[in-house]
C-alpha positions as CSV (number, residue, x, y, z in Angstrom):
1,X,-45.7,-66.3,-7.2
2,X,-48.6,-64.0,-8.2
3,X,-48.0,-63.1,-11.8
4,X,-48.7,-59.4,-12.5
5,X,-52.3,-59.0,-14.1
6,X,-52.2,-58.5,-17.7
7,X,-52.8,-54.6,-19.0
8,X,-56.0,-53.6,-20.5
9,X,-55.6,-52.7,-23.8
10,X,-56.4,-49.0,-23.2
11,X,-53.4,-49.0,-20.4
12,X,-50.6,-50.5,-22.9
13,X,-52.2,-48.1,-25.6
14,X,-51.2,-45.2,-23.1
15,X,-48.0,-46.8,-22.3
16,X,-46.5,-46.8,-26.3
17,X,-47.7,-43.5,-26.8
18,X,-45.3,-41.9,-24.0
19,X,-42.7,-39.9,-24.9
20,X,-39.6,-38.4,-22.9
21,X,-39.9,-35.9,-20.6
22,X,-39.3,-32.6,-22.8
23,X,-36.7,-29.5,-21.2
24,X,-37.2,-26.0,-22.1
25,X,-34.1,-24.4,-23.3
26,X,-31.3,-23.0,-20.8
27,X,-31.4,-19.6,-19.9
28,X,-29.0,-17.1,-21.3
29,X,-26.7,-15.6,-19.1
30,X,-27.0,-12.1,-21.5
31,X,-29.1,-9.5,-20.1
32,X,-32.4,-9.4,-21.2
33,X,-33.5,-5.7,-20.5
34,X,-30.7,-2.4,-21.3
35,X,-30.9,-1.8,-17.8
36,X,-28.6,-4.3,-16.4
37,X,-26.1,-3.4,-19.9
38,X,-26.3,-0.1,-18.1
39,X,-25.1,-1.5,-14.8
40,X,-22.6,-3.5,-16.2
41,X,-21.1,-0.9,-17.7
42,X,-20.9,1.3,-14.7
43,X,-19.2,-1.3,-12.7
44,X,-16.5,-2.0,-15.5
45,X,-16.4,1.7,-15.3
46,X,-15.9,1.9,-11.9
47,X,-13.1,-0.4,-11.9
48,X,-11.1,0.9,-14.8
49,X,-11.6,4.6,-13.0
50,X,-10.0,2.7,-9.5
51,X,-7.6,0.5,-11.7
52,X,-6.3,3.8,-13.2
53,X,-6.1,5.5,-9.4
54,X,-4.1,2.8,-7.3
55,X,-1.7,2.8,-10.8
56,X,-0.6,6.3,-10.4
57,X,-0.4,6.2,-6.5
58,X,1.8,3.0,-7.0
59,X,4.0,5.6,-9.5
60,X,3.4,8.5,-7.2
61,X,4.7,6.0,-4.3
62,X,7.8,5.4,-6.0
63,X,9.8,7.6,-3.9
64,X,8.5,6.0,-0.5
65,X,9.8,2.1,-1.5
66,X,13.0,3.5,-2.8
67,X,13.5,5.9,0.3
68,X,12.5,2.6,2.3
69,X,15.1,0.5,0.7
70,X,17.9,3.4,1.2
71,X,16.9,3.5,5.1
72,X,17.0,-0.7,4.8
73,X,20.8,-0.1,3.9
74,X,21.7,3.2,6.4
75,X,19.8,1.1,9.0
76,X,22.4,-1.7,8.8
77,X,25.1,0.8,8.8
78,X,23.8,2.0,12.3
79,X,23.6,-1.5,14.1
80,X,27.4,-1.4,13.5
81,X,29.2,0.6,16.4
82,X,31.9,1.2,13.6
83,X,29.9,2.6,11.2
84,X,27.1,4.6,13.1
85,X,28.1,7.7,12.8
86,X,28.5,7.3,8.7
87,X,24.4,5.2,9.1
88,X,22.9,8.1,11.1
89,X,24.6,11.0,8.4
90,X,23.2,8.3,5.4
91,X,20.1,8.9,7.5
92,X,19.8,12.3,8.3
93,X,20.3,12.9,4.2
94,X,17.6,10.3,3.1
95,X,15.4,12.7,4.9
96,X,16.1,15.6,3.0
97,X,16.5,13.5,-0.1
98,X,12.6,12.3,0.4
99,X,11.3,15.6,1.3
100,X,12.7,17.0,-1.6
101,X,11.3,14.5,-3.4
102,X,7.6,14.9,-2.1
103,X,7.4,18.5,-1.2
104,X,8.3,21.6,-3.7
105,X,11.9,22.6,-3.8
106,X,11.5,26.2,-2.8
107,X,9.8,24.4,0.3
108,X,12.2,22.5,1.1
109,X,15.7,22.9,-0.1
110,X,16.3,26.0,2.1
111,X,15.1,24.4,5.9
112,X,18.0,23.2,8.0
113,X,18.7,22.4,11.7
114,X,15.4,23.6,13.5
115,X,13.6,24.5,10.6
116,X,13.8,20.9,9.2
117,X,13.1,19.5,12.1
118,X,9.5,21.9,12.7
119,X,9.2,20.6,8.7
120,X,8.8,17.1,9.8
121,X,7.3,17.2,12.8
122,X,4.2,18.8,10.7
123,X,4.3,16.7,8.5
124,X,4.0,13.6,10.3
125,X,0.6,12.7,10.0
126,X,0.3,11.5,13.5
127,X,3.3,10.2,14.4
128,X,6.2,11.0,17.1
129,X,8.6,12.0,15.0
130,X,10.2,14.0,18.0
131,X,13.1,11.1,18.4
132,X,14.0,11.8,14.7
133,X,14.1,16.1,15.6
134,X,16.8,15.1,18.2
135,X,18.8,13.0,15.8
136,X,18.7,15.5,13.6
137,X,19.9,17.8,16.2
138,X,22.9,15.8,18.0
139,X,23.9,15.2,13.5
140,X,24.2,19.0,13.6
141,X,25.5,19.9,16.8
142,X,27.7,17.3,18.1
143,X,31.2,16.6,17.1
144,X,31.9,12.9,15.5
145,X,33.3,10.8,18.7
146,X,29.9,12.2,20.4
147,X,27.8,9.9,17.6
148,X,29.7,7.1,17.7
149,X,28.7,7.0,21.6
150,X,25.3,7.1,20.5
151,X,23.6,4.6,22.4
152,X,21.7,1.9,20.1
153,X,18.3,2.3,21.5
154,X,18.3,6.1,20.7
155,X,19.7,5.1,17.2
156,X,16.9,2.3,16.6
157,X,14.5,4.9,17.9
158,X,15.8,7.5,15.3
159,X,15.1,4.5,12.5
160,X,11.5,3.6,13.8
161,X,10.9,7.0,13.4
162,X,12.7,7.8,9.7
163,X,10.5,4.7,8.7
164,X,7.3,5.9,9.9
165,X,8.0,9.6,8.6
166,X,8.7,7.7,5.2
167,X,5.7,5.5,5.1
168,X,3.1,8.3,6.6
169,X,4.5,11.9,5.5
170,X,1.4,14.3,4.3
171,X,2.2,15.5,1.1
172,X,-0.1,18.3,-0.1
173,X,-1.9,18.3,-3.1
C-alpha cells in the first residue's frame, strides 16, 4: 500500500487555519420598501370589502333557504295522492309568501290570479315558469276533486318550477 505523501508544511499551515463555511443571515419575510405595505393592505382591503358583501347577501338570502325548506315540506305533501290538493295550496301560498318577501308590499300584495301569474313570469330571470302560471290557474279556477286528479307529472313540474322561481327570482334594487 502506497502511503499518502506527507504535507509540506505550508499545506498543513493552510489546513489549521480553515474555518467553517460562514452563512449570511436569512431573509426577512417583512417588506422591505412601503410599496408592497401598500399592496398588502389593498388586498386585506379587498377581502374585508368582499367578506362584508357575500355576509349581507347570505342575510339578504335568508328568505330563499327558508322559502326552500317550506317548498321541501309542501313538495312531500304533493307526492301524496291524499294530500295534493292541501301540497299544491301550501304551494301556491309559499309564492306569495316569497314575493312578498322580496318585492315591495304595494307591488305585491294586491296581484292575484293573472296578474300574479304575469308577476312571476317577469320575474323569472330566465326560466319557464309557465308550468307554475297554470298551477296557479287550475288552484284558482278548479273545484277540489279536479286537484286531487292532478296528474303527478304536472304537479312535479309545478315544483321544479316553484324551486327554480325561488332560487333565480330578480329582485330590484
Amino acid at each position: 500500500m502506497d502511503q499518502a505523501a506527507p504535507l509540506d508544511p505550508v499545506a498543513q499551515t493552510a489546513l489549521r487555519t480553515m474555518h467553517d463555511i460562514v452563512t449570511p443571515a436569512p431573509v426577512s419575510w417583512l417588506p422591505q420598501t412601503w410599496g408592497w405595505a401598500l399592496v398588502a393592505t389593498a388586498i386585506a382591503l379587498g377581502l374585508l370589502v368582499w367578506l362584508f358583501v357575500a355576509v349581507n347577501q347570505y342575510r339578504r338570502n335568508a328568505y330563499r333557504r327558508e322559502a326552500l325548506r317550506q317548498l321541501d315540506l309542501a313538495s312531500a305533501l304533493v307526492r301524496n295522492p291524499g294530500t295534493r290538493e292541501q301540497g299544491l295550496q301550501e304551494i301556491a301560498e309559499l309564492l306569495k309568501r316569497t314575493a312578498l318577501a322580496a318585492f315591495q308590499r304595494e307591488r305585491v300584495a294586491s296581484l292575484f290570479g293573472s296578474e300574479f301569474n304575469d308577476f312571476l313570469l317577469a320575474t323569472a330571470k330566465g326560466i319557464d315558469a309557465h308550468p307554475l302560471a297554470s298551477l296557479l290557474d287550475d288552484l284558482e279556477y278548479r273545484a277540489d276533486p279536479m286537484l286531487l286528479a292532478t296528474p303527478r307529472y304536472d304537479a312535479d313540474q309545478a315544483i321544479d318550477a316553484a324551486r327554480r322561481w325561488i332560487e333565480v327570482h330578480r329582485v330590484p334594487a
